[in-house]
C-alpha positions as CSV (number, residue, x, y, z in Angstrom):
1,X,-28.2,-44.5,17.8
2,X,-25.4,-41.6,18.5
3,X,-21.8,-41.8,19.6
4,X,-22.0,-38.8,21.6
5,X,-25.0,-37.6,24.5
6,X,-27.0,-34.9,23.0
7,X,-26.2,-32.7,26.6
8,X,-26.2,-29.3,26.2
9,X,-23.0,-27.0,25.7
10,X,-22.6,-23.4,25.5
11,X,-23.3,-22.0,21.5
12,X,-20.2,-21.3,19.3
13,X,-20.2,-18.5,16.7
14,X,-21.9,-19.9,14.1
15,X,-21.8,-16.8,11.9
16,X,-18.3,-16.9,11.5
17,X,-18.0,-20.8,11.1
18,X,-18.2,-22.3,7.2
19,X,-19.8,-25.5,7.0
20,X,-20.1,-27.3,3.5
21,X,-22.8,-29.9,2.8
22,X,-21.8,-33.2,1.1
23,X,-24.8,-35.2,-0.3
24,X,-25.7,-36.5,-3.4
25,X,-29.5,-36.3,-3.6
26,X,-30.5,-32.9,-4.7
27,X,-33.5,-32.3,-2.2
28,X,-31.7,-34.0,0.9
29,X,-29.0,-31.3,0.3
30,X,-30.9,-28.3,0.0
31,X,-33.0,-29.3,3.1
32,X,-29.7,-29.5,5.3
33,X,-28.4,-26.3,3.7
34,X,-31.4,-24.6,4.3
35,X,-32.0,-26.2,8.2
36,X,-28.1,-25.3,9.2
37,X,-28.4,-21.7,7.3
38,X,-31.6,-21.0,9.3
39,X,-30.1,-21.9,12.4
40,X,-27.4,-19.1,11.8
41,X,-24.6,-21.0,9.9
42,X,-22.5,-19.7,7.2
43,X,-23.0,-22.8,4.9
44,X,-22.4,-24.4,0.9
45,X,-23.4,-27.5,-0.8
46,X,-21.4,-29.8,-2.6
47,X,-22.9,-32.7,-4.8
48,X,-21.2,-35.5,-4.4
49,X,-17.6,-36.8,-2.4
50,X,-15.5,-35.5,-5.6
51,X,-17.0,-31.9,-5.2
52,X,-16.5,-31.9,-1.7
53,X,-12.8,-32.5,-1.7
54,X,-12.5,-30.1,-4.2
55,X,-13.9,-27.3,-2.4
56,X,-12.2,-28.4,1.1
57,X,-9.0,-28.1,-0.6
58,X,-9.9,-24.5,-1.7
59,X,-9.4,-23.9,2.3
60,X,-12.0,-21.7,4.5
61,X,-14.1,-24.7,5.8
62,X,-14.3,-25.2,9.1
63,X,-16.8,-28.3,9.3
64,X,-18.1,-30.9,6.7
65,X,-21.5,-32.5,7.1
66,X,-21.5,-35.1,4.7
67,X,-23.5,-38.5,3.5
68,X,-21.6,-42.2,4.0
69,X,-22.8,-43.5,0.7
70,X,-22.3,-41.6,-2.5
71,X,-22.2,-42.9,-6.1
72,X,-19.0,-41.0,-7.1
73,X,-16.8,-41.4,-3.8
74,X,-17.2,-43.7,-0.6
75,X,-17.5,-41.9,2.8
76,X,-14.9,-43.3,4.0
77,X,-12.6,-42.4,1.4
78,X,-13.9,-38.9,1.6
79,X,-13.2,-38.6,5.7
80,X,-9.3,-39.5,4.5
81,X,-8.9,-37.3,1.8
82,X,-10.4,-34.5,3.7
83,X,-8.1,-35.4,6.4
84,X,-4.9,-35.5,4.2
85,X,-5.7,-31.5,4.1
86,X,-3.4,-29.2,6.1
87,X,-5.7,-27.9,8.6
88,X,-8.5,-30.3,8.0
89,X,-11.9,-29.4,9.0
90,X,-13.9,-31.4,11.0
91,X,-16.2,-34.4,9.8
92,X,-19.6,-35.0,11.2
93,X,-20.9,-38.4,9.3
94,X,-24.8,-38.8,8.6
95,X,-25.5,-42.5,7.6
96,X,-28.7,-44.8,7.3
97,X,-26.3,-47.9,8.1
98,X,-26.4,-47.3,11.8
99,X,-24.1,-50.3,13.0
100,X,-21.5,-49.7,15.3
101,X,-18.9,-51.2,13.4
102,X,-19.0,-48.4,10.9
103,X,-19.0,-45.4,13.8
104,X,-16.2,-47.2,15.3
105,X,-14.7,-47.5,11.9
106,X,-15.7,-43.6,10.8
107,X,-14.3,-42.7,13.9
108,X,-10.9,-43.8,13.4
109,X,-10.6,-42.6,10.0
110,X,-11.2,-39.4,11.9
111,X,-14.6,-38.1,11.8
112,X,-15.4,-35.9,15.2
113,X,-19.0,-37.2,15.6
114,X,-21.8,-39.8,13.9
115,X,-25.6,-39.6,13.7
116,X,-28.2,-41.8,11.7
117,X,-31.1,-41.0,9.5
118,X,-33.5,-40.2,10.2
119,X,-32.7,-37.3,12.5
120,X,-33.7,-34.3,13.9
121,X,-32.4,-31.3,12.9
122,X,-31.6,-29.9,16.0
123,X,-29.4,-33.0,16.6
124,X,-27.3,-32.1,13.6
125,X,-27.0,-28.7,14.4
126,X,-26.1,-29.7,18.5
127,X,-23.2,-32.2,16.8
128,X,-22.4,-29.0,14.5
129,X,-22.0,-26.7,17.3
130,X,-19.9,-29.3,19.6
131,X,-17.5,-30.1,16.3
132,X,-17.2,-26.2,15.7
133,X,-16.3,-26.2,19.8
134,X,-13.9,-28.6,19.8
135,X,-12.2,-27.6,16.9
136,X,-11.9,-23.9,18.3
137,X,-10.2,-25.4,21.6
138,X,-7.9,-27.2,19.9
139,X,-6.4,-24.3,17.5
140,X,-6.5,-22.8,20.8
141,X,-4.4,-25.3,22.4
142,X,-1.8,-25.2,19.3
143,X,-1.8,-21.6,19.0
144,X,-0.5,-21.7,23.0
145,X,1.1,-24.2,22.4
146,X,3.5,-22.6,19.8
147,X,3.8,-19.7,21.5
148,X,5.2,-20.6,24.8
149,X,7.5,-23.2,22.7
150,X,9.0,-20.3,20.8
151,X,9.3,-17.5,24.1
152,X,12.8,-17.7,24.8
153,X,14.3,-19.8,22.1
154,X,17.2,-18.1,20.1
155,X,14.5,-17.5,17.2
156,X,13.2,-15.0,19.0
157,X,16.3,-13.1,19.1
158,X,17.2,-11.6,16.0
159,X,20.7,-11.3,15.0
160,X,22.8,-11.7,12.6
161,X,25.8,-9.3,13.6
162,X,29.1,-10.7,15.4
163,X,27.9,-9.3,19.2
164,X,25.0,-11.1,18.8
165,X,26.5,-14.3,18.0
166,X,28.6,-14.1,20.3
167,X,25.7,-13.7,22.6
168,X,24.0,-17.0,20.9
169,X,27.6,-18.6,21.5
170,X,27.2,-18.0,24.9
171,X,23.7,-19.3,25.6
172,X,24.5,-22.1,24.1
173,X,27.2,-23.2,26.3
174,X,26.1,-22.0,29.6
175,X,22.8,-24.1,28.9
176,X,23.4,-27.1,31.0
177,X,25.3,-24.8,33.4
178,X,23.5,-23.9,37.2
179,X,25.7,-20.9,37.4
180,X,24.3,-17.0,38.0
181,X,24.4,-15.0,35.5
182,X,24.7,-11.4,35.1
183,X,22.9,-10.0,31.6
184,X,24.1,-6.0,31.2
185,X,22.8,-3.6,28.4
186,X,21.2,-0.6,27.7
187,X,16.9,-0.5,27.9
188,X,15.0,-2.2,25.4
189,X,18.1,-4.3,24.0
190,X,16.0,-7.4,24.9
191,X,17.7,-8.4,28.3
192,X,14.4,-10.4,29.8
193,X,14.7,-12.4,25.8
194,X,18.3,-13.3,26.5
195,X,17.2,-14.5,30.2
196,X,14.0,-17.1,28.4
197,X,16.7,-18.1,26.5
198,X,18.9,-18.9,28.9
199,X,16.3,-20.7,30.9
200,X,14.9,-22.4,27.9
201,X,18.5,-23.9,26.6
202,X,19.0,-25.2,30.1
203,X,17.9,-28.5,32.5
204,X,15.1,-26.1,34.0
205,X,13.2,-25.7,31.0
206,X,10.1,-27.5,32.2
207,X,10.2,-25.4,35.2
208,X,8.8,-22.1,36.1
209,X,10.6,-18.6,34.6
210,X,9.3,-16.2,37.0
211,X,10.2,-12.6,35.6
212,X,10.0,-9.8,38.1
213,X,11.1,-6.0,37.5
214,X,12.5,-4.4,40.6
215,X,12.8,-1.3,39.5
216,X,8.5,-1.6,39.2
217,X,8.5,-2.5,42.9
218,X,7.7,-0.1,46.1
219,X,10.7,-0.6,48.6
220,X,8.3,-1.9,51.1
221,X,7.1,-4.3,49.1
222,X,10.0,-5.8,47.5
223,X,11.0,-8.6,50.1
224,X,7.1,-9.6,50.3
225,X,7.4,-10.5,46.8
226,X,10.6,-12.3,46.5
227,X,10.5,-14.3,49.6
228,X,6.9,-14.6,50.9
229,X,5.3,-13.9,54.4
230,X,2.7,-15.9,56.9
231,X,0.2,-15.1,58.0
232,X,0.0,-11.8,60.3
233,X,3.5,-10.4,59.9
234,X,2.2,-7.0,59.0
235,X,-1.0,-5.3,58.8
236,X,-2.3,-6.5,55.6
237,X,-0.8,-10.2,56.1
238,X,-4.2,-12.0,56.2
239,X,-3.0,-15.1,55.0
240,X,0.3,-17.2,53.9
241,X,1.7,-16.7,50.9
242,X,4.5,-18.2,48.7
243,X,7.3,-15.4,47.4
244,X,8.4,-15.6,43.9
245,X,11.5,-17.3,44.9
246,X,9.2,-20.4,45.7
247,X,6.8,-20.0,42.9
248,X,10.4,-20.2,40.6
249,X,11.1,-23.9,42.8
250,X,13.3,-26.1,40.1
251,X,13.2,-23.3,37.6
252,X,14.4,-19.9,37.0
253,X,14.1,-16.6,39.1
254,X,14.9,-13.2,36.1
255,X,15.7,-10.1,38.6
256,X,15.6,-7.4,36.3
257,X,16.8,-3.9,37.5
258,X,18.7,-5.4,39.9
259,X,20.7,-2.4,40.9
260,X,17.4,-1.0,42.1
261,X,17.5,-3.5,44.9
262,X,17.7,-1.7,48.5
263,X,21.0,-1.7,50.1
264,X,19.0,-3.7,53.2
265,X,17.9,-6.4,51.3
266,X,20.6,-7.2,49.3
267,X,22.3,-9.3,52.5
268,X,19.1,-11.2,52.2
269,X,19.6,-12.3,48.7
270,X,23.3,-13.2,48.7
271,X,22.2,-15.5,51.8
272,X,19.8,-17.0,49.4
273,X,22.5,-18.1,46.8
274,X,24.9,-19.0,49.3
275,X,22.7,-21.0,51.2
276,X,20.2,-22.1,49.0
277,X,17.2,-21.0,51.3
278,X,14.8,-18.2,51.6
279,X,12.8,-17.2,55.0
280,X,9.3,-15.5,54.6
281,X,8.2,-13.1,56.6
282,X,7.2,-13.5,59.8
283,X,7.8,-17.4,59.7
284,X,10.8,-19.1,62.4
285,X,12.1,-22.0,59.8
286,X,14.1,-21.4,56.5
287,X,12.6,-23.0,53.8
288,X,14.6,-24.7,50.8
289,X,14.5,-23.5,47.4
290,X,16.2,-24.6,44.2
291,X,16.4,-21.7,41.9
292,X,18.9,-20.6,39.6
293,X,19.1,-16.6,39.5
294,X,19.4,-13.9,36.7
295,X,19.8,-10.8,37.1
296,X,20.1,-8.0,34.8
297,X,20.7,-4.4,34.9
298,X,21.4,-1.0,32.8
299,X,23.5,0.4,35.2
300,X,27.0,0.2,36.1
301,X,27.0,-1.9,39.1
302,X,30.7,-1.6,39.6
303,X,30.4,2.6,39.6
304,X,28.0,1.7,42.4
305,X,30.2,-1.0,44.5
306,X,32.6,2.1,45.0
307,X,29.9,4.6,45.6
308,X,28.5,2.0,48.3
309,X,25.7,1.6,46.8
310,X,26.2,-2.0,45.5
311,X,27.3,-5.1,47.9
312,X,30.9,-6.2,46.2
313,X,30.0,-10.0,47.5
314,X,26.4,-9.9,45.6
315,X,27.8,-8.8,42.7
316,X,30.3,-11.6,42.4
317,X,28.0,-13.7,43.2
318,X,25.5,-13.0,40.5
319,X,28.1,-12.3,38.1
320,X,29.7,-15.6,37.6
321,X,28.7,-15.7,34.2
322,X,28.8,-12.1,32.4
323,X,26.6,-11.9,29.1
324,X,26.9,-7.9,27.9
325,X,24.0,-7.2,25.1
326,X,25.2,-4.7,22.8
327,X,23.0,-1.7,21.6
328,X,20.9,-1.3,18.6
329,X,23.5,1.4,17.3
330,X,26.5,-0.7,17.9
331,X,24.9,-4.0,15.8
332,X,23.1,-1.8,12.5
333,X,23.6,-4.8,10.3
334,X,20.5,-6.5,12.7
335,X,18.1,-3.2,12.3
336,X,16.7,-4.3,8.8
337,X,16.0,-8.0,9.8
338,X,14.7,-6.9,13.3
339,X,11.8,-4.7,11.9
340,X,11.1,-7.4,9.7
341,X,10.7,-9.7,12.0
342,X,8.5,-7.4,14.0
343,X,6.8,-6.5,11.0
344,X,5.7,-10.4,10.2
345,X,5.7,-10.9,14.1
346,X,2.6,-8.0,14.4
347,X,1.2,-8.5,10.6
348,X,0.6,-12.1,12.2
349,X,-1.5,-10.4,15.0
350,X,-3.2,-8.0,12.9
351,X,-7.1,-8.3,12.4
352,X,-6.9,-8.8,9.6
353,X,-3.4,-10.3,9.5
354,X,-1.7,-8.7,7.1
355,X,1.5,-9.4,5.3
356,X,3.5,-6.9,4.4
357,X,7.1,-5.7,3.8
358,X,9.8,-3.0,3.9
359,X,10.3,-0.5,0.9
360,X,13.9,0.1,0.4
361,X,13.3,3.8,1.2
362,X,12.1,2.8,5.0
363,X,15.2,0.9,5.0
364,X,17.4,3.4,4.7
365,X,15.8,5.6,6.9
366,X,15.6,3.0,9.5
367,X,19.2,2.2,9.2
368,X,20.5,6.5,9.7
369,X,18.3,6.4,12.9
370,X,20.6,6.4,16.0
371,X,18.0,3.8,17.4
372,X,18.7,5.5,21.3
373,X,15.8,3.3,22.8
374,X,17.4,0.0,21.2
375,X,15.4,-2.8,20.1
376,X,11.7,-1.6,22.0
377,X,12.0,1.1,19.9
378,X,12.2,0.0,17.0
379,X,9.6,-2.6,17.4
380,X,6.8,0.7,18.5
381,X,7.8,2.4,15.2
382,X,7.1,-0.8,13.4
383,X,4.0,-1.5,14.9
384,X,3.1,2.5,14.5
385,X,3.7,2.0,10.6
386,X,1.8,-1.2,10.4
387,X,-1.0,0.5,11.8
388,X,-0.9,3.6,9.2
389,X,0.0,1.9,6.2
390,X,-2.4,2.0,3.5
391,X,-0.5,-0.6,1.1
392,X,1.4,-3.7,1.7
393,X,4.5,-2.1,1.4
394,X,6.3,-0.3,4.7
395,X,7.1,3.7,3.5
396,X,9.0,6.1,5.1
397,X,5.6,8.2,5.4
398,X,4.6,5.6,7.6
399,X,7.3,6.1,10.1
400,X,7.1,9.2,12.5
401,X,9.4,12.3,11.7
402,X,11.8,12.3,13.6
403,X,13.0,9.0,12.1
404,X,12.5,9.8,8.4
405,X,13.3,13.3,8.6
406,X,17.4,12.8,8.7
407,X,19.9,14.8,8.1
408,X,22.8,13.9,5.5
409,X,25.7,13.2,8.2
410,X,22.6,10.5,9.2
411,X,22.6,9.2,5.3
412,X,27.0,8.4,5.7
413,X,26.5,6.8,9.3
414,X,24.0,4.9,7.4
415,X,26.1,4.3,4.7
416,X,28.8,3.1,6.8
417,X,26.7,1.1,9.0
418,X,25.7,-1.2,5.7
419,X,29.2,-1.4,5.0
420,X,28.6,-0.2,1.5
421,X,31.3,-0.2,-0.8
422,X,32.8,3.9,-2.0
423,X,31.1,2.8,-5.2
424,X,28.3,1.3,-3.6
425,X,27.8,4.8,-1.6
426,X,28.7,7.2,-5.1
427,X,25.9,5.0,-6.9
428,X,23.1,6.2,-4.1
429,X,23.9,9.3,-3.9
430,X,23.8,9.6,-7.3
431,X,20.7,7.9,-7.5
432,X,19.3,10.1,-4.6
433,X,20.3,13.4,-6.0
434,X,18.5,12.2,-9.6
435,X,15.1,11.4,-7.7
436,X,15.1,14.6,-6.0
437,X,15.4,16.1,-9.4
438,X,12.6,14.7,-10.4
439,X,14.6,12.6,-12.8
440,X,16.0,15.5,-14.2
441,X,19.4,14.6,-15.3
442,X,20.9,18.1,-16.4
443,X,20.2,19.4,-12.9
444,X,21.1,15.9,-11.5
445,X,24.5,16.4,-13.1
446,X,24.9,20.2,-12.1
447,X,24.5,19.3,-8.1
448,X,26.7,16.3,-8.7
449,X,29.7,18.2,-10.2
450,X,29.0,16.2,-13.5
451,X,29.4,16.6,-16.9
452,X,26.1,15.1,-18.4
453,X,28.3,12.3,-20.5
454,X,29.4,11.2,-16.9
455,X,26.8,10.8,-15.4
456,X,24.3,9.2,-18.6
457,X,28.2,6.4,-18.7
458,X,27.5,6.1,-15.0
459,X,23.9,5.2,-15.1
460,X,24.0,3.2,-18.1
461,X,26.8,1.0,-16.1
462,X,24.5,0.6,-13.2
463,X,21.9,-0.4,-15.6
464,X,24.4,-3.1,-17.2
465,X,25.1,-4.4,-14.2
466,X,21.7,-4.9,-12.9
467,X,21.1,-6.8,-16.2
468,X,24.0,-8.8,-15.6
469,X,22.7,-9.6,-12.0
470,X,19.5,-10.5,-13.0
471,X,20.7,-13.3,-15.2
């Protein structure tokens, strides 16, 4: 008797699958080993319920085929050891005892499927592939499902200086707010982030973010896409179709580049936030919409109200709430954390992943770059050097030239950035000047302006202090 129909499903990958065998009897094991390694599974033996929790626990098994009754450890007891595991693999039970009590029981101990000897090999290998299946779908699932939890939330913004706090601070309390908001800051400071956020932290969460870029728009094209049309209002009009302002119904509409918005159009959108109603082309009704707008931009809009270019009743409109994100260069204290997080962030995506981290010499030269395309910048020089690293360690010849190649006035405005201490500042350069000896303390001491008994009282005080820190 099976739990499951033996109906067939579409083949899983079984080389990179690892199954592992439980089963006491010798010859019984080797036959399933050899059955589910012909049929193109990666696959161990184990010889008994003891072994097999042993080696699950090791990690890298993906399904265990294993026998209800074994001298040294009950089935049952195996299927909830195994599924004490973090990231359990999947069970599939083989069994003599063929009573529905003990699927039904196997089952809700937690083992995915149940057959009964004597069997067909091809039946175990169908219940292997539909295990290995479901278990793919369902890491799937999580994997989505932990990545659209975390878009938006304030994890994803790194920060740790005062402006961004005071960003934080602010998306915080505007959360259960319905009020526009206006989101300024250079490119690449993360603008679209700090909208997801503000979506995410409000009532609207479970309801559509709809991004759209204007500045990515044609003219032409740009009311089409924000408020729909019916069917034959212009050439290509073969058919209805919603605008994003509908799609973003109960949720959140992000207009980014919203100074690119034609002069035209933007009576049509401050009638849509006074009103609350949008009218697609070619149609003779309004139509009722429930969105809560965002809108950013990197240039000044109020420069454009007095060239014209701006409508001064729109901008008030959107700008009820103001959130200004500072650049890169203005927060340095957040560069070091940022291309860390990018660097666990992409290692993470890596195939391989990889885990890797920062040498102190990267850091440095990271922190004396001006950083002039903000935080997008950054994170393509991080994701360059993860790419040509051949270590685990992050080094300045893994950054492009132009960012490790600085000049000394770019070592101070590093210096200052960290907020390091006149000592702090004397001890690298002092450290800097020895390395580029070569160690060489005599010459060391020459460039420095030194007398050698200086600088050997010097070091040995750094070195006094380290020891001191380290206990």
């Amino acid at each position: 008797m099976r739990r499951r129909d033996t109906e067939e499903i579409a083949p899983v990958d079984r080389k990179s699958a690892r199954l592992l065998v439980v089963e006491d009897d010798d010859a019984m094991r080797d036959l399933v080993v050899e059955e589910l390694s012909d049929a193109g599974f990666a696959v161990e033996g184990a010889p008994g319920g003891r072994a097999g929790i042993s080696r699950v626990r090791e990690g890298g098994i993906d399904l265990v085929v294993t026998d209800l009754r074994m001298p040294d450890l009950d089935g049952f007891d195996l299927i909830r050891d195994i599924r004490a595991v973090e990231q359990a693999p999947h069970i599939v039970m083989i069994t003599a005892f063929g009573s529905i009590d003990t699927a039904i029981k196997a089952v809700k101990l937690g083992a995915y499927d149940y057959i009964t000897k004597p069997f067909e090999m091809e039946e175990l290998v169908l219940a292997a592939d539909k295990a290995l299946r479901e278990r793919g779908l369902r890491e799937e699932v999580d994997r989505l499902r932990q990545q659209v939890a975390g878009q938006g939330s304030l994890d994803d913004i790194v920060g740790k200086s005062e402006p961004m706090q005071e960003v934080f601070s602010l998306i915080r309390r505007l959360g259960p707010s319905m009020s526009s908001v206006m989101i300024t800051g250079e490119s690449g400071t993360g603008k679209e982030l700090v909208a997801r956020a503000i979506h995410n932290h409000s009532p609207r969460a479970d309801k559509p973010f709809v991004a759209v870029n204007l500045a990515a728009l044609p003219e032409t094209l740009i009311e089409a896409e924000l408020f729909g049309y019916k069917r034959g209002a212009f050439t290509d009009a073969r058919e209805d179709r919603d605008g994003l302002f509908a799609e973003a119904h109960g949720g959140t509409i992000f207009l980014d580049e919203i100074g690119e918005m034609p002069h035209g159009l933007q009576a049509k959108l401050l009638r849509v936030l006074q009103e609350r109603e949008i009218r697609p082309i070619g149609a003779t009704k309004q139509r009722k919409v429930d969105v809560r707008v965002v809108a950013a931009t990197n240039r000044d809009l109020e420069e454009m109200m007095r060239a014209g270019q701006f409508r001064e009743d729109l901008y008030y409109r959107l700008n009820v709430i103001h959130i200004a994100v500072p650049p890169l260069r203005k927060r340095p204290e957040d560069i070091v954390p940022l291309a860390e997080h990018f660097l666990r962030k992409l290692g993470q995506q890596a195939t391989p992943p990889r885990t890797m981290r920062l040498s102190q010499t990267a850091q440095r030269a990271l922190l004396s770059y001006p950083w002039r395309g903000n935080v997008r910048e950054l994170e393509n020089v991080i994701e360059r050097g993860l790419a040509l690293a051949t270590s685990d360690e992050l080094a300045p010849e893994d950054l492009p030239s132009h960012v490790r190649e600085r000049k000394e006035s770019d070592f101070l405005a590093g210096a200052v950035a960290r907020r390091l201490s006149l000592g702090e500042l004397e001890r690298e350069y002092i450290e800097r000047v020895l390395e580029d000896e070569n160690g060489n303390k005599t010459r060391a001491a020459q460039r420095l302006g030194l007398d050698r008994k200086t600088l050997y009282r010097k070091l040995d005080e750094y070195a006094r202090r380290d020891a001191a820190t380290e206990t």
